[in-house]
C-alpha positions as CSV (number, residue, x, y, z in Angstrom):
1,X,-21.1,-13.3,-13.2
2,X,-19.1,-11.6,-10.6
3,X,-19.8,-13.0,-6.9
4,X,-21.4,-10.5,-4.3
5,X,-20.9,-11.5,-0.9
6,X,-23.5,-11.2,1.6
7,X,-23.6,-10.8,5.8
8,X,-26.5,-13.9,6.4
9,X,-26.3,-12.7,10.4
10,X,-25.5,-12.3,13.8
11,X,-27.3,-14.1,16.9
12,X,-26.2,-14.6,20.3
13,X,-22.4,-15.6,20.9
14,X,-22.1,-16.9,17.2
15,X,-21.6,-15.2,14.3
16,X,-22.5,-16.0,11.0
17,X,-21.1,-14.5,8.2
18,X,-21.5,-16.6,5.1
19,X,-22.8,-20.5,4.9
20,X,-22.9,-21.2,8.3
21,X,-22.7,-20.0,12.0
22,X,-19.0,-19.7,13.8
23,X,-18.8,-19.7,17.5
24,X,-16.2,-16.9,19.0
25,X,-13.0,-18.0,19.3
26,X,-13.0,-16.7,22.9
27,X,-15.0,-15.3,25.4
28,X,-12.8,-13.0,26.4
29,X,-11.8,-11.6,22.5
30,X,-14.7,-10.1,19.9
31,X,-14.2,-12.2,16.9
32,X,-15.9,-12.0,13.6
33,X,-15.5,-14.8,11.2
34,X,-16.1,-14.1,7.2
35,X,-16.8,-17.0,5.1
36,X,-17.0,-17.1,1.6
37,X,-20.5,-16.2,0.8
38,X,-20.6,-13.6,3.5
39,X,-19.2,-9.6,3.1
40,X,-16.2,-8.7,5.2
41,X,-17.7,-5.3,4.8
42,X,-20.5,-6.1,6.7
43,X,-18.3,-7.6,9.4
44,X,-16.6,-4.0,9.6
45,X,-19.8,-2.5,9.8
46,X,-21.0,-5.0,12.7
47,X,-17.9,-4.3,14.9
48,X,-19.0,-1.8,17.9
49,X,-16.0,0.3,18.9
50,X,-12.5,-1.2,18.6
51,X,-9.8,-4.2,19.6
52,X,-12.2,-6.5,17.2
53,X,-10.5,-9.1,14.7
54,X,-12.2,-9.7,11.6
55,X,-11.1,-13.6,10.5
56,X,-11.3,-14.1,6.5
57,X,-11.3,-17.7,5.8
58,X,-10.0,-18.9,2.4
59,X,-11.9,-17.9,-0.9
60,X,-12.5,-14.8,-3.0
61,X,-14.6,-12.0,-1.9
62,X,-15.3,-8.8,-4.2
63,X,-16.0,-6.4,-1.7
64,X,-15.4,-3.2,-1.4
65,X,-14.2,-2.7,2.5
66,X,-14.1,0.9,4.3
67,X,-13.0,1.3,8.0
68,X,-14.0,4.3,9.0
69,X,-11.7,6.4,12.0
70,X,-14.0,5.1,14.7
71,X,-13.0,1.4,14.3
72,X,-9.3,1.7,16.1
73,X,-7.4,-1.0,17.0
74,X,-8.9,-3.1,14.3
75,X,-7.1,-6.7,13.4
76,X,-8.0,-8.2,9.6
77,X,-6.6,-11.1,9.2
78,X,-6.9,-14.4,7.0
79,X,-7.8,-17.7,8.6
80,X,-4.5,-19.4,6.5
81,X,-0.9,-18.6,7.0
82,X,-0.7,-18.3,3.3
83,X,-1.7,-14.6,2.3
84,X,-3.1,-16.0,-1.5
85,X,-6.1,-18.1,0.1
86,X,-8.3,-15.0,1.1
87,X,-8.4,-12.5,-1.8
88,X,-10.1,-9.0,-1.3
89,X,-10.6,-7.8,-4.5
90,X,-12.5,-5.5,-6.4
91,X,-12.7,-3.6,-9.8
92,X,-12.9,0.1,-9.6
93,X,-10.7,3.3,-11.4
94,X,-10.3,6.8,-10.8
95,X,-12.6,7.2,-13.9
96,X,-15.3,4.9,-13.2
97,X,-18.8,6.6,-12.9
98,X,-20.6,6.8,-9.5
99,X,-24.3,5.9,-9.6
100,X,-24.5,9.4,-8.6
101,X,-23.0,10.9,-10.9
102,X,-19.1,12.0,-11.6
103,X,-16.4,9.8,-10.9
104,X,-14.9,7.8,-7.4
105,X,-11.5,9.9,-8.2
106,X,-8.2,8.0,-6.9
107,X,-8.7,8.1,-3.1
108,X,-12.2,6.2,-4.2
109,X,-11.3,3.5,-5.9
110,X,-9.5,1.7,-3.2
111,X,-10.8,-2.0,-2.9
112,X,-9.6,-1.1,1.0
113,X,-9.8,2.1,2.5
114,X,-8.8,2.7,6.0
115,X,-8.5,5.7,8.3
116,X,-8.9,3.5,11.6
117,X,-5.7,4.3,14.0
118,X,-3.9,1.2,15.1
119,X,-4.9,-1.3,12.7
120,X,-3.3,-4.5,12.0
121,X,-3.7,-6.5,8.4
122,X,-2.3,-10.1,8.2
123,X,-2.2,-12.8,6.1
124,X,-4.3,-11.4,3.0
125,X,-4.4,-10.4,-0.4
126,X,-5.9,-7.1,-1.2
127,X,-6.5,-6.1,-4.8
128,X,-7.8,-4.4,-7.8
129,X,-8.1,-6.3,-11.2
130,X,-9.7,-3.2,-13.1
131,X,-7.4,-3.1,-16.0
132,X,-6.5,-0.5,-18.4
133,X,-7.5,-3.0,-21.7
134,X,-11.3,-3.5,-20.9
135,X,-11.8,0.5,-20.7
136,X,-9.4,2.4,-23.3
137,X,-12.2,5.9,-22.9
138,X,-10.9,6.5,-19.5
139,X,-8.3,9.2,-18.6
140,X,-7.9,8.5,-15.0
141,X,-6.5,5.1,-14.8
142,X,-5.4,5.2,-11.1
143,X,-6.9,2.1,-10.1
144,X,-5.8,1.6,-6.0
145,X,-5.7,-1.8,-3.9
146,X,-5.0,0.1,-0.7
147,X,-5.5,3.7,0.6
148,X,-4.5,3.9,4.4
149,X,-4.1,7.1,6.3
150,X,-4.7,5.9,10.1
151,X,-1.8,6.5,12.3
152,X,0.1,3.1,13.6
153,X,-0.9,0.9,10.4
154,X,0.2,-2.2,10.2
155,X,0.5,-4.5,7.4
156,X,2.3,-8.2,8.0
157,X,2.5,-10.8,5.5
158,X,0.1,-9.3,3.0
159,X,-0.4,-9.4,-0.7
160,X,-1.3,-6.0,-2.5
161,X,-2.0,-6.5,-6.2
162,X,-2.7,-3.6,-8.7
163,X,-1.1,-1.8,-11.9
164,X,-1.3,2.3,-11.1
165,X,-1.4,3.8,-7.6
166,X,-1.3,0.1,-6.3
167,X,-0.8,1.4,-2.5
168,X,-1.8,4.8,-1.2
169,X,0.3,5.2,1.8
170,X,-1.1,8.6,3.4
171,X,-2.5,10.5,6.2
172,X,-5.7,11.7,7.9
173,X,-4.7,15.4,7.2
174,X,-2.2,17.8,5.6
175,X,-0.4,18.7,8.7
176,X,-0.4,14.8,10.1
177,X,2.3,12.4,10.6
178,X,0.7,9.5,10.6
179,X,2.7,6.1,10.8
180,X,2.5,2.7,8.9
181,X,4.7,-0.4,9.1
182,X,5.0,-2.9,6.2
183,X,7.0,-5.9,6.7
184,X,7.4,-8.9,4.5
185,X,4.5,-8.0,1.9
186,X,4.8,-8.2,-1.5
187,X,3.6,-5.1,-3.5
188,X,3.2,-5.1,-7.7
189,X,2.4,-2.1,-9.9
190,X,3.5,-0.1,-12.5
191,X,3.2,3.3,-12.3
192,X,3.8,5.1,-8.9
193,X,2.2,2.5,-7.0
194,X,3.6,2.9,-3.9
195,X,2.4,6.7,-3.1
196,X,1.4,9.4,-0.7
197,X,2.7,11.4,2.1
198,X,2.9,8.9,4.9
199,X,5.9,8.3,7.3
200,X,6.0,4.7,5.7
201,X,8.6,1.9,6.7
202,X,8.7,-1.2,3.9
203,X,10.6,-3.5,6.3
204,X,11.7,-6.8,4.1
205,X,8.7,-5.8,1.4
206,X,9.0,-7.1,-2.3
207,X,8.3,-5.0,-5.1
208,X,7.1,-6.1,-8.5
209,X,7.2,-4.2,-11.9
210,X,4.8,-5.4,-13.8
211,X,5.3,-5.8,-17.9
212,X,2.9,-3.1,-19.8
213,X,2.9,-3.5,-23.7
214,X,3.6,0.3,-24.1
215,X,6.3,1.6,-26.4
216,X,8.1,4.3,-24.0
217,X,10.4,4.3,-21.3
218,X,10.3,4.4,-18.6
219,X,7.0,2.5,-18.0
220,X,6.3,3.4,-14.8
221,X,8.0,4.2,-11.0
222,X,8.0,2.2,-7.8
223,X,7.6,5.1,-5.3
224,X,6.1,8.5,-5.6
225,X,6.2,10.1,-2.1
226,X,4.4,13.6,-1.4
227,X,5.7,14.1,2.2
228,X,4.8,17.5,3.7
229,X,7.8,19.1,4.1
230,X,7.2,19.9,8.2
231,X,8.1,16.3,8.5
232,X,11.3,15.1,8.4
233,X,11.0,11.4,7.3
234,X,9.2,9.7,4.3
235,X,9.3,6.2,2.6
236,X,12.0,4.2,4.4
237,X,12.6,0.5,1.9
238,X,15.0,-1.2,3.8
239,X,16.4,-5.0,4.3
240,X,13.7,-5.6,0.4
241,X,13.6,-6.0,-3.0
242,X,12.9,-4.5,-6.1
243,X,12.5,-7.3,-8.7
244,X,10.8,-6.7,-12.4
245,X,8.3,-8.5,-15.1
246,X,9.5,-6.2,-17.6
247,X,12.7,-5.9,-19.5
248,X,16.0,-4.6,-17.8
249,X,16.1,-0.8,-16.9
250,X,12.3,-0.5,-18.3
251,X,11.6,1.5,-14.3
252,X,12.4,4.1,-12.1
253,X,12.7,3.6,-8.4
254,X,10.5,7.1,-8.2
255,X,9.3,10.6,-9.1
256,X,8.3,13.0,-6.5
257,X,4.6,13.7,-6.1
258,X,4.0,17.9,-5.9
259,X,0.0,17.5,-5.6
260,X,-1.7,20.9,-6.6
261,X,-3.5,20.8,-3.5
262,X,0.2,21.1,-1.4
263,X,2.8,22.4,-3.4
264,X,4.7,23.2,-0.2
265,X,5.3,19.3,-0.4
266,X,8.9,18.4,-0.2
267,X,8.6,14.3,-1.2
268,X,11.3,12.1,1.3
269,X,12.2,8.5,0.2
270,X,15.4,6.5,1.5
271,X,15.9,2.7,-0.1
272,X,18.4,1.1,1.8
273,X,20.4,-2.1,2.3
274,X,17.7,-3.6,-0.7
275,X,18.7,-5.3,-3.4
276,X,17.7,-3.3,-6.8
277,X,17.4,-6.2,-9.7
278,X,17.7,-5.4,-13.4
279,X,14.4,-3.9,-14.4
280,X,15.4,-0.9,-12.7
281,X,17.2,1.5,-14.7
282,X,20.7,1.8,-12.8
283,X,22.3,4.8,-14.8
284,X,19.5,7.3,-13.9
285,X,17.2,5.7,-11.6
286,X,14.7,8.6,-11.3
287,X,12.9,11.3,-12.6
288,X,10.5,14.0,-12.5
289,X,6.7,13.7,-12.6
290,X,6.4,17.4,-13.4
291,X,9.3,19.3,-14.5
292,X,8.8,22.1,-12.0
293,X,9.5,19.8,-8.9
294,X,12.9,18.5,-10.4
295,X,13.9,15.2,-8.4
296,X,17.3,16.8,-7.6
297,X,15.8,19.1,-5.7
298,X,14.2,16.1,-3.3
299,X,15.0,14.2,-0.4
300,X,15.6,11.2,-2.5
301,X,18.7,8.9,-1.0
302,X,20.1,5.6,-1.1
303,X,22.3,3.5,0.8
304,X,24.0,0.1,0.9
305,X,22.2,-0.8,-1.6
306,X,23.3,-4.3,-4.3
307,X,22.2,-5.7,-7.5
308,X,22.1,-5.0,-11.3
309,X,19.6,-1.8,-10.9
310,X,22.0,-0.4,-7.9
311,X,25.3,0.2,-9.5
312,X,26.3,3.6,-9.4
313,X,27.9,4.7,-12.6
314,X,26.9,8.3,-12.5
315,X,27.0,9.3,-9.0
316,X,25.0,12.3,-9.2
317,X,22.1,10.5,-10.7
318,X,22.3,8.2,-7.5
319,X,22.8,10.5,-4.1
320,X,24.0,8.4,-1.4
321,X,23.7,8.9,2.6
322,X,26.7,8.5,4.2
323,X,27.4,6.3,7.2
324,X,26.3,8.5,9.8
325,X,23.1,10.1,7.9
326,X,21.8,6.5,7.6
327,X,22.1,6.2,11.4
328,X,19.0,8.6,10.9
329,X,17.1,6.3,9.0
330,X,15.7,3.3,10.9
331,X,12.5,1.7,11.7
332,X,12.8,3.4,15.1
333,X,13.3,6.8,14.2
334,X,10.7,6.6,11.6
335,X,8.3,5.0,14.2
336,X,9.5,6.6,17.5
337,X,7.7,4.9,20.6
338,X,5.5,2.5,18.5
339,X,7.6,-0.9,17.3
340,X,5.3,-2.7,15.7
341,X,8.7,-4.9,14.7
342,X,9.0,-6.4,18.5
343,X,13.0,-5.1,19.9
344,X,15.0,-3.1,17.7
């Protein structure tokens, strides 16, 4: 049987959340402290306003964790330096009946969903084991870890574990630019599971192609942005890796996402100075998701790139930025005023 996890309560300056009662850390800081046993969702849902941190302490927790707008400045963090001791995790598609009848659709079956501005997640894993095996009825097999539209996201040092739609990277409206800063997480996935229209920077980020026992190629894309075309910058993967479970040029580095509900979207990615290993297919490293949004037609570039999966041998399968266009695309000119990343 699956363990729930429960808030047991909260009484003067301690807080108990799980097996036993944890004083604040300071006076002067609002601390909640999860144990295993307790709910970080009911830690989110005891925070009053923001600038709270929400301390997970090692062990497994199947929650199901929103954040809701009003909750800015919001800091989730594990208690261990090591991002595998405190596992978020949750089992939820696209297709899986609601109690109340249709489906939770792919923006609902995030374990995590966040629209709080400003927030900061360190130091976790965050994922979502429903697997395609256990439930061959459904059609919609988009099965998210993380959907995050707040402006000024942060994610340091965490873990996001999933097969489709692993990460949905987007923002609190169509006509929003809303920010988010990755840097040394590690991301797995296998088909388009690092999406959405976000101004996203991956700053020394692994991604993982996972093996699927399928018969066609490709089995799956890394990235599939769906950047409104008003805004000028997209995914930025720079200083990373792309590294694969799968046999050699099995993936894509990405399609462009066109969703029906903004066809005006003109989809922006740039992987740069990140080594590309074999999995990816080198010779024609993208493709189209629908064949009237052709890839060629996208703001899809590369740039300094090394490793099996980045030789160019057919340039135009590959456009490249040149020297002075990749002056363009930085962490700073993706983020403007906020550097989450400490001095350029």
């Amino acid at each position: 049987m699956r363990r729930r996890t429960l808030l047991t309560g909260i009484a003067g300056g301690l807080v108990a959340v799980g097996a036993a009662p944890v004083p604040a850390l300071a006076h002067d800081r609002r601390v909640l402290h999860v144990r295993p046993g307790g709910s970080v969702q009911a830690a989110v849902d005891a925070v009053d306003g923001s600038g709270w941190t929400i301390v997970v302490h090692p062990g497994t927790y199947r929650d199901v964790v929103n954040i809701p707008a009003g909750k800015g400045e919001l800091t989730l963090c594990g208690a261990s330096r090591d991002p595998r001791a405190a596992v978020i995790v949750f089992d939820r598609a696209n297709g899986t009946p609601r109690p109340e009848g249709g489906t939770y659709g792919t923006a609902g079956s995030a374990t995590l969903t966040s629209a709080a501005p400003g927030l900061t997640v360190r130091e976790l894993t965050i994922a979502n084991d429903w697997l395609r095996a256990d439930h061959p009825e459904f059609t919609g097999t988009q099965a998210v870890a993380a959907y995050v539209t707040g402006d000024r996201s942060h994610f340091e040092r965490v873990r996001l574990l999933a097969h489709q739609d692993t990460l949905f990277a987007d923002t609190t409206a169509l006509d929003t630019f809303d920010r988010q800063y990755y840097r040394h997480c590690y991301i797995e996935g296998d088909v388009d599971f690092v999406f959405g229209r976000a101004r996203a920077v991956f700053d020394s980020c692994r991604f993982h192609t996972l093996q699927r026992d399928v018969s066609f190629t490709p089995k799956g894309m890394v990235f599939a942005p769906a950047t409104a075309r008003a805004n000028p910058y997209g995914f930025l993967a720079l200083h990373s890796r792309i590294t694969s479970g799968a046999e050699d040029a099995a993936y894509k580095i990405a399609r462009p996402w066109v969703p029906s509900y903004e066809t005006t979207a003109w989809p922006s990615l740039v992987v740069r100075d990140t080594w590309i290993g074999p999995g990816i297919d080198a010779v024609a490293p993208y493709t189209n998701m629908r064949d009237a949004y052709p890839w060629q037609t996208m703001r899809f570039r590369e740039y300094a790139n090394s490793g099996p999966g980045a030789v160019i041998s057919m340039p135009e399968n590959r456009p490249q930025l040149t020297a002075a266009e990749a002056g363009a695309h930085t962490r700073r000119t993706y983020l403007g005023e906020w550097r989450p990343y400490g001095r350029p």
